[in-house]
N, C-alpha and C positions, 0 to 999 in steps of 0.2 A: 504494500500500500504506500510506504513511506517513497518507494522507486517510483513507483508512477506518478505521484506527487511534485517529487522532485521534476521528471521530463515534462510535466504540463506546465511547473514553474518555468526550468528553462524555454519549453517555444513561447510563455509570453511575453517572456525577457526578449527574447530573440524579436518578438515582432513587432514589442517600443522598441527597440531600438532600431530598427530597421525604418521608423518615421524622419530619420535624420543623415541625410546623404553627407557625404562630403570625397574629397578629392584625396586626400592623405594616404599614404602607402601603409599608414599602421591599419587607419581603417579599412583598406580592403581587405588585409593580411582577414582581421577580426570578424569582415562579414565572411570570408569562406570558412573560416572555423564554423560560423553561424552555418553556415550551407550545409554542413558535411555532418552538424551538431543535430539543426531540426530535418534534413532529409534522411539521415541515416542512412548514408551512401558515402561514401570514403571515394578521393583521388585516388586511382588503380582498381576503383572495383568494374563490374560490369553492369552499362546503365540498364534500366529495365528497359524490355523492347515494345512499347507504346504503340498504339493503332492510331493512326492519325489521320480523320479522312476531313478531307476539303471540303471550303463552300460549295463547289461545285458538283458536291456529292461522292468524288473519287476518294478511295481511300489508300494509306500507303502505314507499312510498319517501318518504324524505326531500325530498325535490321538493314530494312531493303537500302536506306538512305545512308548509311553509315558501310555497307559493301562498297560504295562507289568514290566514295570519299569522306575527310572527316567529317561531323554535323555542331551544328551551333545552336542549339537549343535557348530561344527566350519563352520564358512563362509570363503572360503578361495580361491585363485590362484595360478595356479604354476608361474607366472610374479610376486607375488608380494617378496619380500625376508621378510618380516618380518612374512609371512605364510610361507616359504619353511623354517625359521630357526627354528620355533616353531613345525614343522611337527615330530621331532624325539620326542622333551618330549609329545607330545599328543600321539604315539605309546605308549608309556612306558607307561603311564597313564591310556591308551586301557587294556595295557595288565594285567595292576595291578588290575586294577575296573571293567574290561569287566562281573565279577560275577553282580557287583551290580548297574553299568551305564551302561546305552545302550547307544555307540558312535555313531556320525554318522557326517560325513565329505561332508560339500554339496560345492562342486565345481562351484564356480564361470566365471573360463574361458568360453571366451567367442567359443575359440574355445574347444568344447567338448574333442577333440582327444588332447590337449596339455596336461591337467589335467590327462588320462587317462596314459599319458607317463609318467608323473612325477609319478604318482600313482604305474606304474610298475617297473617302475626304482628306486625307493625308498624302494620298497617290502613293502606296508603298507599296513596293514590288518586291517583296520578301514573300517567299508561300506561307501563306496562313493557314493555319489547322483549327479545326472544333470537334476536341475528343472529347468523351465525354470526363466532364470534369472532375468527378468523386474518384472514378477509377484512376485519372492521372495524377488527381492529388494525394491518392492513398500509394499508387505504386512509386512516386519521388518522394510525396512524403512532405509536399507542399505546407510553409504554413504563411510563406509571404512572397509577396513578389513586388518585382519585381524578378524572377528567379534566370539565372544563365548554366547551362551547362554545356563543355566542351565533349565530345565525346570523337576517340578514334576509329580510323578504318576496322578495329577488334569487336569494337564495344564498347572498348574501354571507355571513363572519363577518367581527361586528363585535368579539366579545372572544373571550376561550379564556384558558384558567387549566389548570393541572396543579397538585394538592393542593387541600384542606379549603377550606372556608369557612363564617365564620361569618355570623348573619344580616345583620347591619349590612353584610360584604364582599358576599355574595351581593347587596344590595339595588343596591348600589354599582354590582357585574355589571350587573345588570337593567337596569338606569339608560343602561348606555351606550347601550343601543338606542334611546332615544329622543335621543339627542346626534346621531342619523347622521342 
């Protein structure tokens, strides 16, 4: 009793703090501790393999996308601001890496059509996905987002972040897959 306590204590630690972005190298170090702490998933483990089907109806597993090349994983809302501030430098990042990361932007809202307007209204051309949401949030283990996770040609992930980023931290992200 007193263990389960304790993990409900820490994710709601984890998700005040996760109200407060900032740029600092401690603070990223801190939110992937936070990532690895409330997803219960470890750098070097193997991500879970996620059904992710499109607006468009077509559906695709995480496996398939990660055979072809590594994947970039954002968890994100159009309600939440520190996902709608971070949405342009992940475009750019799209557009710079798109040769050699496969993106892919799994939408959170709970109403499908909110996501899809901010989507259109933003003009972003990252593929968007609408899984269903309990089953994604229970197989990573979601308890905030903003959420990133990098994952290799294996499966592997190589990074994971809970909260914002900005371009220069994003790049930094990107960057470690080529260190593994």
């Amino acid at each position: 009793m007193f263990k389960k306590y304790m993990i409900v204590l820490a994710a709601a630690l984890c998700v005040v703090s996760l109200t407060a972005c900032g740029n600092q190298k401690a603070e990223a170090q801190q939110q992937t501790a936070q990532a690895e702490a409330v997803a219960d998933l470890k750098i070097g483990a193997p991500a879970p393999d996620i059904d992710l089907p499109a607006a468009d109806g077509k559906s695709v597993k995480l496996s398939q996308l990660y055979a072809q090349g590594p994947v970039f994983i954002n968890f994100w809302a159009s309600w939440c601001p520190p996902c709608v501030g971070e949405m342009p430098d992940i475009q750019k990042a799209y557009d710079a890496h798109k040769q050699e990361i496969q993106f892919i932007a799994v939408n959170m809202d709970q109403k499908k059509d909110d996501g899809v307007a901010f989507w259109r209204d933003g003009k972003y051309t990252i593929p968007m996905y609408q899984p269903n949401i309990q089953k994604v949030s229970r197989d990573y283990r979601i308890s905030g987002i903003p959420m990133s996770v990098l994952v290799d040609t294996r499966g592997i992930i190589v990074n994971m972040r809970v909260g914002s980023m900005d371009e220069k931290e994003l790049e930094e992200f990107l960057n470690s897959i080529s260190k593994k």
